[in-house]
N, CA, C and O atoms as a Tinker XYZ file with bonds, in Angstrom:
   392  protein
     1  N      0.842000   -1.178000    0.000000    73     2
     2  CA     0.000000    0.000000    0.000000    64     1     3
     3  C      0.889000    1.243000    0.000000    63     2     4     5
     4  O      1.947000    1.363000    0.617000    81     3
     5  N      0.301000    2.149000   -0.784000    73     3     6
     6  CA     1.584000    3.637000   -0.993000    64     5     7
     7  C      0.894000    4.221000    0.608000    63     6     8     9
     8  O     -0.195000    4.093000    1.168000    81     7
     9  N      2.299000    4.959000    0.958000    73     7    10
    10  CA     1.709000    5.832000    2.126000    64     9    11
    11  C      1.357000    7.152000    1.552000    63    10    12    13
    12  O      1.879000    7.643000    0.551000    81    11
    13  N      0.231000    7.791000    2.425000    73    11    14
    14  CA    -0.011000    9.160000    2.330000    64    13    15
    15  C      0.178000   10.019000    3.375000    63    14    16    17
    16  O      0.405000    9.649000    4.527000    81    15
    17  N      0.051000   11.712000    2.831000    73    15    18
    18  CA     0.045000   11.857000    3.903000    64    17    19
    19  C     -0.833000   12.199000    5.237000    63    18    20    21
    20  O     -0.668000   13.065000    6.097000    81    19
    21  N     -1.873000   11.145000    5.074000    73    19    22
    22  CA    -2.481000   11.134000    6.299000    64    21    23
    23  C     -2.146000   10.035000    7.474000    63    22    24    25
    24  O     -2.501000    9.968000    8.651000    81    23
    25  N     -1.269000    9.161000    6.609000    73    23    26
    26  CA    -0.195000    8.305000    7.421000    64    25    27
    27  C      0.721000    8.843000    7.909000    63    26    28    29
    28  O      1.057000    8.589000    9.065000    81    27
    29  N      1.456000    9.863000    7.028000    73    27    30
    30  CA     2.348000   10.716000    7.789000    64    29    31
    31  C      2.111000   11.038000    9.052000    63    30    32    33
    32  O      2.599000   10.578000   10.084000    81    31
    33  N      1.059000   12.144000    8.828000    73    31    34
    34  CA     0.039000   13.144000   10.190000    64    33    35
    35  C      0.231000   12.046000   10.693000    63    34    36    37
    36  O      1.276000   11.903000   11.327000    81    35
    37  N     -0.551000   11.100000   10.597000    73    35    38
    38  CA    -1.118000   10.303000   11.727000    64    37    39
    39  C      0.054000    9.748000   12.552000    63    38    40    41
    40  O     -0.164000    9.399000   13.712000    81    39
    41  N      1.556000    9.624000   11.904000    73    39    42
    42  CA     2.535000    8.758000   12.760000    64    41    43
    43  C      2.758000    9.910000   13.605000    63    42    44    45
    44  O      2.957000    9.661000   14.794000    81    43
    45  N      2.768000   11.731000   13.055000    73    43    46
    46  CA     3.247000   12.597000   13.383000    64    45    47
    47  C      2.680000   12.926000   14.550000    63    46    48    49
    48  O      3.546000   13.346000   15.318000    81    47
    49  N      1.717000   12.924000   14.979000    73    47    50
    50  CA     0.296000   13.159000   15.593000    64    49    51
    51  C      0.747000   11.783000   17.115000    63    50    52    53
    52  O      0.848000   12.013000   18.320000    81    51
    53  N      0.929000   10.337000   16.301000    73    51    54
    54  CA     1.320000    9.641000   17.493000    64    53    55
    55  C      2.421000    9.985000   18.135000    63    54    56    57
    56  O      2.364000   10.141000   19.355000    81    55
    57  N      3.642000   10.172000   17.428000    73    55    58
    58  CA     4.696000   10.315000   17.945000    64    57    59
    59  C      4.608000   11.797000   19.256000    63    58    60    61
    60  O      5.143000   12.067000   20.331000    81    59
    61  N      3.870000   12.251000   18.577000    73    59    62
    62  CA     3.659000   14.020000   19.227000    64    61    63
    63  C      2.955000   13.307000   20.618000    63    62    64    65
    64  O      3.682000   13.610000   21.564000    81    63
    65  N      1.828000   12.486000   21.076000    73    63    66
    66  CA     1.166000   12.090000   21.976000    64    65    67
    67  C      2.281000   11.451000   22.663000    63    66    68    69
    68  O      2.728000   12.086000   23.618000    81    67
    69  N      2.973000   10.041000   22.317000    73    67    70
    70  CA     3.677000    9.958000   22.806000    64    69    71
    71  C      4.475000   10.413000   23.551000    63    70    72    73
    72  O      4.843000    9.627000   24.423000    81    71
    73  N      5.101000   11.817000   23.576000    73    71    74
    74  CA     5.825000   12.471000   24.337000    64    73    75
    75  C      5.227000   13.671000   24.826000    63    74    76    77
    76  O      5.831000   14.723000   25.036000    81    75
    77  N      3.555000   13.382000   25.058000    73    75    78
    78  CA     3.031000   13.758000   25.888000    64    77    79
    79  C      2.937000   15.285000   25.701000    63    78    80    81
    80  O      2.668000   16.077000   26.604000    81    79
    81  N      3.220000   15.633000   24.269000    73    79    82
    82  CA     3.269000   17.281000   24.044000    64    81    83
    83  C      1.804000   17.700000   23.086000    63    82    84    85
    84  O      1.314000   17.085000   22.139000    81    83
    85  N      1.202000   19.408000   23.970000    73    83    86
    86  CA    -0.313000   18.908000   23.111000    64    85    87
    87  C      0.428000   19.834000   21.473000    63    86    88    89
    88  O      1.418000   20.513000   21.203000    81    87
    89  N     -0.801000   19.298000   20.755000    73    87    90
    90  CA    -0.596000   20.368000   19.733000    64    89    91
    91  C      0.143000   21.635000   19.717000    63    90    92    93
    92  O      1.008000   22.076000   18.961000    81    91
    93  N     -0.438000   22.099000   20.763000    73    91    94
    94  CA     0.543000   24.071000   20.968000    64    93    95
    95  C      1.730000   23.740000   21.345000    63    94    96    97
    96  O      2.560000   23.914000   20.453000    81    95
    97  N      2.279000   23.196000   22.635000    73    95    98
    98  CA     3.848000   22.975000   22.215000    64    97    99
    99  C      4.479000   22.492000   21.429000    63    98   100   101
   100  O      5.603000   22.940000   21.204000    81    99
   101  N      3.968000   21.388000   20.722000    73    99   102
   102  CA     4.671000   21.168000   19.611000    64   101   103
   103  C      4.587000   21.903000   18.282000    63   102   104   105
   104  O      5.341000   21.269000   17.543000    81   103
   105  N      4.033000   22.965000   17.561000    73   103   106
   106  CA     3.711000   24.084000   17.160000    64   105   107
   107  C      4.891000   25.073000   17.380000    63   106   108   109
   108  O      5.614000   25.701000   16.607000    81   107
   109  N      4.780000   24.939000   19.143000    73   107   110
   110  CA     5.832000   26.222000   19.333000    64   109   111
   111  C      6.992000   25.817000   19.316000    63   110   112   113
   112  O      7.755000   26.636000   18.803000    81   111
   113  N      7.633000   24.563000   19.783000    73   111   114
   114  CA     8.635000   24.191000   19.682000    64   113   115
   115  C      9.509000   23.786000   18.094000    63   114   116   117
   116  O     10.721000   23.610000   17.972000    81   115
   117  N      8.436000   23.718000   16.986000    73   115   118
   118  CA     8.646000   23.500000   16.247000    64   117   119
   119  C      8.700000   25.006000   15.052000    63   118   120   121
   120  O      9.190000   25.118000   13.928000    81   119
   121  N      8.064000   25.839000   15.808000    73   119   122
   122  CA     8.111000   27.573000   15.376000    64   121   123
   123  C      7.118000   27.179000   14.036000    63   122   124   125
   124  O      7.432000   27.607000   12.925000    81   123
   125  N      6.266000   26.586000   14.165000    73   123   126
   126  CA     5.096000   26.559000   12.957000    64   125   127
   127  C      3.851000   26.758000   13.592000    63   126   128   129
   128  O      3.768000   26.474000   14.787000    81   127
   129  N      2.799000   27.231000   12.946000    73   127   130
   130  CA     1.662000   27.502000   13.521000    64   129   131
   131  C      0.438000   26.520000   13.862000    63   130   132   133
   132  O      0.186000   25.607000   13.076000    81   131
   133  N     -0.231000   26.676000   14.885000    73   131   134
   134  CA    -1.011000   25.321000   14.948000    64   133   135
   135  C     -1.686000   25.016000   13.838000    63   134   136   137
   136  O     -1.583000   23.861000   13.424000    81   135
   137  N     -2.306000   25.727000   13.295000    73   135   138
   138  CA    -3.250000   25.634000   11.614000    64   137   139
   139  C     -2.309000   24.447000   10.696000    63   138   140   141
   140  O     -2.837000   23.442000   10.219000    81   139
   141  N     -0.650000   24.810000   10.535000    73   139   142
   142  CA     0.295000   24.435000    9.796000    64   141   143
   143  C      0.197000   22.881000   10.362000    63   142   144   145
   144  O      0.062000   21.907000    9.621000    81   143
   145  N      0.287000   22.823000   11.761000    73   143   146
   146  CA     0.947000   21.545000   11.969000    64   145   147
   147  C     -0.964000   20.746000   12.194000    63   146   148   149
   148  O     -1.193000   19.557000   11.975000    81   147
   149  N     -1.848000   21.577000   12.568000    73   147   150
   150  CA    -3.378000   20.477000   12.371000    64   149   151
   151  C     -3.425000   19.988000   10.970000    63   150   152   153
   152  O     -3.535000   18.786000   10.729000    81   151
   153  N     -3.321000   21.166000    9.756000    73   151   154
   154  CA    -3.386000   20.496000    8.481000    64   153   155
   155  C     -2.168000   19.303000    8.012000    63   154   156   157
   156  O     -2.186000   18.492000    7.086000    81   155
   157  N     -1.067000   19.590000    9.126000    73   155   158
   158  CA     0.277000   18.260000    8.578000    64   157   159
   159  C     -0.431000   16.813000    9.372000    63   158   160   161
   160  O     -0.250000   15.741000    8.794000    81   159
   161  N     -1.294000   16.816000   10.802000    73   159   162
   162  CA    -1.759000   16.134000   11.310000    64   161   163
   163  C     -2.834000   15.198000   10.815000    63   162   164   165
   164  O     -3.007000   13.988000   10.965000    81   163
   165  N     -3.369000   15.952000   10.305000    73   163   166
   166  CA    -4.409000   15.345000    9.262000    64   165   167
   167  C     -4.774000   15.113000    7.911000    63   166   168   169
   168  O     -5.838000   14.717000    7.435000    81   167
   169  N     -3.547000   15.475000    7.305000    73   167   170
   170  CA    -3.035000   14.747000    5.593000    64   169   171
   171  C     -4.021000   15.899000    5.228000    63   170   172   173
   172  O     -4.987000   15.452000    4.609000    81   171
   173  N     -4.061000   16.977000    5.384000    73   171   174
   174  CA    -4.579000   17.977000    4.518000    64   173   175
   175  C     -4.271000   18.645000    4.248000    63   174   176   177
   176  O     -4.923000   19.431000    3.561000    81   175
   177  N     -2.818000   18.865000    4.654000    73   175   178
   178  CA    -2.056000   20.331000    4.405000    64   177   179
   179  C     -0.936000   19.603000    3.112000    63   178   180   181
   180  O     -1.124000   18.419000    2.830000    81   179
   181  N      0.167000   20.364000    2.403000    73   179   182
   182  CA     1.294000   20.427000    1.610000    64   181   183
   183  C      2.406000   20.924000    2.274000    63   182   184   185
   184  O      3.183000   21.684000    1.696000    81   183
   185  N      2.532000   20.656000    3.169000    73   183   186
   186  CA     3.922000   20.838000    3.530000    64   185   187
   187  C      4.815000   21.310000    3.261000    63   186   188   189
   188  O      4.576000   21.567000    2.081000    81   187
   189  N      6.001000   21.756000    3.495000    73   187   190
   190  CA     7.377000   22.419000    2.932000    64   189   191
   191  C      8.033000   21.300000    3.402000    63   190   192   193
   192  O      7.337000   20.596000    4.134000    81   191
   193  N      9.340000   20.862000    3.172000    73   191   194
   194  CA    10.313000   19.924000    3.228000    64   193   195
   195  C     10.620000   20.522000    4.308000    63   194   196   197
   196  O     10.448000   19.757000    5.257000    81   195
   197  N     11.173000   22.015000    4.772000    73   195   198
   198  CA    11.504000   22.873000    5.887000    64   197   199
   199  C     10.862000   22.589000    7.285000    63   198   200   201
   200  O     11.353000   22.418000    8.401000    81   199
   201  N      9.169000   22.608000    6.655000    73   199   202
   202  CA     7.981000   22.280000    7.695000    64   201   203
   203  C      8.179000   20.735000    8.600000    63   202   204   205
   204  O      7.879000   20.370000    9.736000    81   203
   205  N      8.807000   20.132000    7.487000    73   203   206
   206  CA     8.681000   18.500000    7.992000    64   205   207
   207  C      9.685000   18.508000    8.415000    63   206   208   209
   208  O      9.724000   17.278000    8.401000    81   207
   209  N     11.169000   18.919000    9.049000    73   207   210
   210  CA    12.193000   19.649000    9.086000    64   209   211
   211  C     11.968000   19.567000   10.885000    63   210   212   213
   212  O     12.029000   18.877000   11.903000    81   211
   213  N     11.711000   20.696000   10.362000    73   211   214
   214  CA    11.301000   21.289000   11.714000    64   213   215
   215  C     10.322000   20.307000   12.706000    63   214   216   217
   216  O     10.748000   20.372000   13.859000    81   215
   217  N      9.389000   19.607000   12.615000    73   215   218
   218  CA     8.382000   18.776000   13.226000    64   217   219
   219  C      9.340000   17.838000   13.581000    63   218   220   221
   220  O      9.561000   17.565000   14.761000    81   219
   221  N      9.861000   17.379000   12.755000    73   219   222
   222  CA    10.628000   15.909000   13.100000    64   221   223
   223  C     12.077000   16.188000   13.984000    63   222   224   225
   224  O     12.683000   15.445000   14.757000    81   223
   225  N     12.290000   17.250000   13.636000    73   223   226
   226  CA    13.518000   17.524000   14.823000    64   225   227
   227  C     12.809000   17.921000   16.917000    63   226   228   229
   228  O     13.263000   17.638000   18.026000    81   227
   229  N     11.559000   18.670000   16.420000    73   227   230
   230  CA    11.101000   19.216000   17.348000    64   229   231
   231  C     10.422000   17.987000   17.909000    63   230   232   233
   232  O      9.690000   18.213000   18.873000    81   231
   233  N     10.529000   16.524000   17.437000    73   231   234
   234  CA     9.488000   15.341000   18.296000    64   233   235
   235  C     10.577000   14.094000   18.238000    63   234   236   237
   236  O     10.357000   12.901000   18.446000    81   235
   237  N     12.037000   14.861000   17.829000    73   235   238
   238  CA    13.348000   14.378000   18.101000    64   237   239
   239  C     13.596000   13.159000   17.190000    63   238   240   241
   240  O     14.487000   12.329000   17.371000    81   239
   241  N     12.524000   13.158000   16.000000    73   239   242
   242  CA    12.584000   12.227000   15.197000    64   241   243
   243  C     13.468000   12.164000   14.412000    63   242   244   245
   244  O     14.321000   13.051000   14.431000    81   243
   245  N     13.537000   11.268000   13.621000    73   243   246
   246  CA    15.222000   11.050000   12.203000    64   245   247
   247  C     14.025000   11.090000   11.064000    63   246   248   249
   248  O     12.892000   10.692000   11.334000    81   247
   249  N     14.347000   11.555000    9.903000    73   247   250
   250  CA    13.720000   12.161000    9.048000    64   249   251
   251  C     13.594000   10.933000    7.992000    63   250   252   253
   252  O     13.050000   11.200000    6.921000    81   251
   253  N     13.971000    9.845000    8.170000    73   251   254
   254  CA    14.640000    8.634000    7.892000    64   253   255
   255  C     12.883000    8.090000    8.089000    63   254   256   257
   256  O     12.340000    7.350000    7.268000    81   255
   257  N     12.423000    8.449000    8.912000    73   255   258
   258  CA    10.592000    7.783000    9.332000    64   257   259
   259  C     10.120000    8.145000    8.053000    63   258   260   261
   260  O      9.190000    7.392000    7.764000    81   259
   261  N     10.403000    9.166000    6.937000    73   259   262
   262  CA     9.514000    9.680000    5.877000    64   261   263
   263  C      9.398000    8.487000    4.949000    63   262   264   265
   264  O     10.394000    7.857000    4.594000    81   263
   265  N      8.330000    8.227000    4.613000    73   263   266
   266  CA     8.512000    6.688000    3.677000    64   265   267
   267  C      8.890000    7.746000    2.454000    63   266   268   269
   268  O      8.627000    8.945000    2.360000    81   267
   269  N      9.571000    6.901000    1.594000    73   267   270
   270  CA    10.334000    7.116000    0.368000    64   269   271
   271  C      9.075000    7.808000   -0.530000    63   270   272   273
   272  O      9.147000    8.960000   -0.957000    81   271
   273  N      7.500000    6.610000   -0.822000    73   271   274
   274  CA     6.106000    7.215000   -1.554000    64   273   275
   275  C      5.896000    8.407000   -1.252000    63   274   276   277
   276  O      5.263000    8.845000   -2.212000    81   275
   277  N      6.049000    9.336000   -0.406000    73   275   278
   278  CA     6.333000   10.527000    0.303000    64   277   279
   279  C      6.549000   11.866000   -0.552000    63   278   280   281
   280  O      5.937000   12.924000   -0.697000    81   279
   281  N      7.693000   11.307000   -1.032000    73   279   282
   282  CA     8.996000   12.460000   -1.493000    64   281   283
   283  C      8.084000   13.390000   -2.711000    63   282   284   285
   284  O      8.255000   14.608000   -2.764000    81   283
   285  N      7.243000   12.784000   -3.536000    73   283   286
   286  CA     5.751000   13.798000   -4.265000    64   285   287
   287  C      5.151000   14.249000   -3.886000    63   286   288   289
   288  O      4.257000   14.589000   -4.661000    81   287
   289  N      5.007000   14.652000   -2.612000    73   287   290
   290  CA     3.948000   14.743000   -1.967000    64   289   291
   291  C      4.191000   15.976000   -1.529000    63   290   292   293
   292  O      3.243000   16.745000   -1.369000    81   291
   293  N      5.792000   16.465000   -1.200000    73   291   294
   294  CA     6.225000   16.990000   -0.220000    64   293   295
   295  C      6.139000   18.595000   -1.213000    63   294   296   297
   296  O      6.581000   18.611000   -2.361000    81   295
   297  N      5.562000   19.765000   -0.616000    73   295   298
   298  CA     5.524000   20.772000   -1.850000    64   297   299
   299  C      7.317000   21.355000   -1.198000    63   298   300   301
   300  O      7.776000   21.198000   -0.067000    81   299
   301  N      7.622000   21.669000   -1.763000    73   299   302
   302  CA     9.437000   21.823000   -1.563000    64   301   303
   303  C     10.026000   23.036000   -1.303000    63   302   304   305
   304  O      9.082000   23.764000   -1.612000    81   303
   305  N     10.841000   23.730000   -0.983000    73   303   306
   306  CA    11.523000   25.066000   -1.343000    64   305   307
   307  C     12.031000   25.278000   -2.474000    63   306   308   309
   308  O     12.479000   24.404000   -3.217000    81   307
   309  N     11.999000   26.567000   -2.712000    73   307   310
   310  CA    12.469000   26.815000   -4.195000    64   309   311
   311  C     13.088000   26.418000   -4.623000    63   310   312   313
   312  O     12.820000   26.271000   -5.816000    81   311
   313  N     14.750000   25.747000   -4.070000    73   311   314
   314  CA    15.616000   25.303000   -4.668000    64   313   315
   315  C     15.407000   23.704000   -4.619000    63   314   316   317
   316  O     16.037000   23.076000   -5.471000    81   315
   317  N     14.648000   23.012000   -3.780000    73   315   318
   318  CA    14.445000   21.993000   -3.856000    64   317   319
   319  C     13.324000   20.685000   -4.624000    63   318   320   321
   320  O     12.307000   20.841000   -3.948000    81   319
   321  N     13.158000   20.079000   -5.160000    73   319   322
   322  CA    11.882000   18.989000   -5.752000    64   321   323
   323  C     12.026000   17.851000   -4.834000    63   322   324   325
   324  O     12.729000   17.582000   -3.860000    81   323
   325  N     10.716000   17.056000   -5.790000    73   323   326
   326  CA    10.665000   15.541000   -5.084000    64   325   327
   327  C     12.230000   14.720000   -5.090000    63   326   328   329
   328  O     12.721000   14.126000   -4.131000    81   327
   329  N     12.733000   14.858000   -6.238000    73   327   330
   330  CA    14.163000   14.857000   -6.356000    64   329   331
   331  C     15.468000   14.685000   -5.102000    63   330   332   333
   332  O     16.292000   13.860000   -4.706000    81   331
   333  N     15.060000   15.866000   -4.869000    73   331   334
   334  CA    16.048000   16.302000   -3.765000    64   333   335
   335  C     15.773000   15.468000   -2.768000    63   334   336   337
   336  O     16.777000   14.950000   -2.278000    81   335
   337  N     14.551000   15.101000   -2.208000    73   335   338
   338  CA    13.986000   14.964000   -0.908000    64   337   339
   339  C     14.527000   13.777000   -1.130000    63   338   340   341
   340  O     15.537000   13.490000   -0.488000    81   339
   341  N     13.983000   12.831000   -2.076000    73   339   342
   342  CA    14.557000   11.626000   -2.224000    64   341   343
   343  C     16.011000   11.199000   -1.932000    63   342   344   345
   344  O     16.447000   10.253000   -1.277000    81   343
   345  N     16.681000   12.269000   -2.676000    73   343   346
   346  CA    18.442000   11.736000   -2.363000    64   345   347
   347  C     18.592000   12.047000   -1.167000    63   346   348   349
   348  O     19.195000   11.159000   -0.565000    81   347
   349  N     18.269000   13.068000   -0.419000    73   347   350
   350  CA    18.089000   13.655000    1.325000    64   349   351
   351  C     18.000000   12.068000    1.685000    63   350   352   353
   352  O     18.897000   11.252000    1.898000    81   351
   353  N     16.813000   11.958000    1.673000    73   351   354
   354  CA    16.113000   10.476000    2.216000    64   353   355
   355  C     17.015000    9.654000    2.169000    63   354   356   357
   356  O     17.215000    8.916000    3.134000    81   355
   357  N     17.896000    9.572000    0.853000    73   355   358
   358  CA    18.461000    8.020000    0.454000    64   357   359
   359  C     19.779000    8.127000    1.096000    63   358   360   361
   360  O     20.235000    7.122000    1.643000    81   359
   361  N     20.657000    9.575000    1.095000    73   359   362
   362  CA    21.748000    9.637000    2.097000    64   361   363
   363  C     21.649000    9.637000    3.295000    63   362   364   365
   364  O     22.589000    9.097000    3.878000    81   363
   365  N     20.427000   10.261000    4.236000    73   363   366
   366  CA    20.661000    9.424000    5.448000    64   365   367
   367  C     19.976000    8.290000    5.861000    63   366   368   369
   368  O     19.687000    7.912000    6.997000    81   367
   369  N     19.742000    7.765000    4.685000    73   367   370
   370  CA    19.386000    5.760000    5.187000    64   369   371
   371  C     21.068000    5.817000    4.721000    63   370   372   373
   372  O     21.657000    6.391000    5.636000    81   371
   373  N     21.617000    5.596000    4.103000    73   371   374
   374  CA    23.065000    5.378000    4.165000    64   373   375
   375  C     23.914000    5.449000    5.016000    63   374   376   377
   376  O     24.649000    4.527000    5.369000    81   375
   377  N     23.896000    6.866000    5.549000    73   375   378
   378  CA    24.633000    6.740000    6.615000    64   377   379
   379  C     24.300000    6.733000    7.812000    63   378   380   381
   380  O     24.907000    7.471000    8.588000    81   379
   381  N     22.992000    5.697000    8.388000    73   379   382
   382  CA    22.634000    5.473000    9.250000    64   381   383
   383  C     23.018000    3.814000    9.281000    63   382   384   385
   384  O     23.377000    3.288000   10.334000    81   383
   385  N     22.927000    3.215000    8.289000    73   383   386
   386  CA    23.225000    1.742000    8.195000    64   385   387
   387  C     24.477000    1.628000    8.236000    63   386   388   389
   388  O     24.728000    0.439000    8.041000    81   387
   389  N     25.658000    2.362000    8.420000    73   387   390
   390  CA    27.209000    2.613000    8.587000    64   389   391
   391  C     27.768000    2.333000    9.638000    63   390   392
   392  O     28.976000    2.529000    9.766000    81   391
């Protein structure tokens, strides 16, 4: 089954419970707005690569959780595409298996 991203949200959303942080701190800790991170929570928003960035550092995650089906999904920074995200992705599965 391809993941989406309401699988995303949804791991994002557990992981966030898990450590027991509500929505607003993790928002603030992550310097995105609650609107930003309810629509990443619930596969309704487009994301920035930056956005997912930021969430996954702020819930101390490895960015390495993004399934690969993902990397289209992700709307990007200017200098970046699905492209990029992918080789991102594929160098640190590399040098995590090291």
């Amino acid at each position: 089954m391809m993941p989406t991203s309401a699988t995303l949200g949804a791991d994002i959303r557990r992981a966030r419970e898990i450590l027991n942080l509500s929505a607003r701190d993790l928002a603030e800790k992550a310097s995105v707005s609650r609107l930003t991170l309810r629509e990443l929570e619930t596969g309704t928003g487009n994301p920035r690569l930056s956005t997912l960035l930021a969430v996954c550092q702020a819930l101390e995650m490895d960015l390495n959780v993004l399934p690969r089906g993902l990397a289209p999904m992700v709307n990007s920074d200017r200098n970046l595409h699905s492209g990029a995200l992918k080789r991102l992705l594929d160098s640190k599965r590399g040098s995590s298996e090291e």
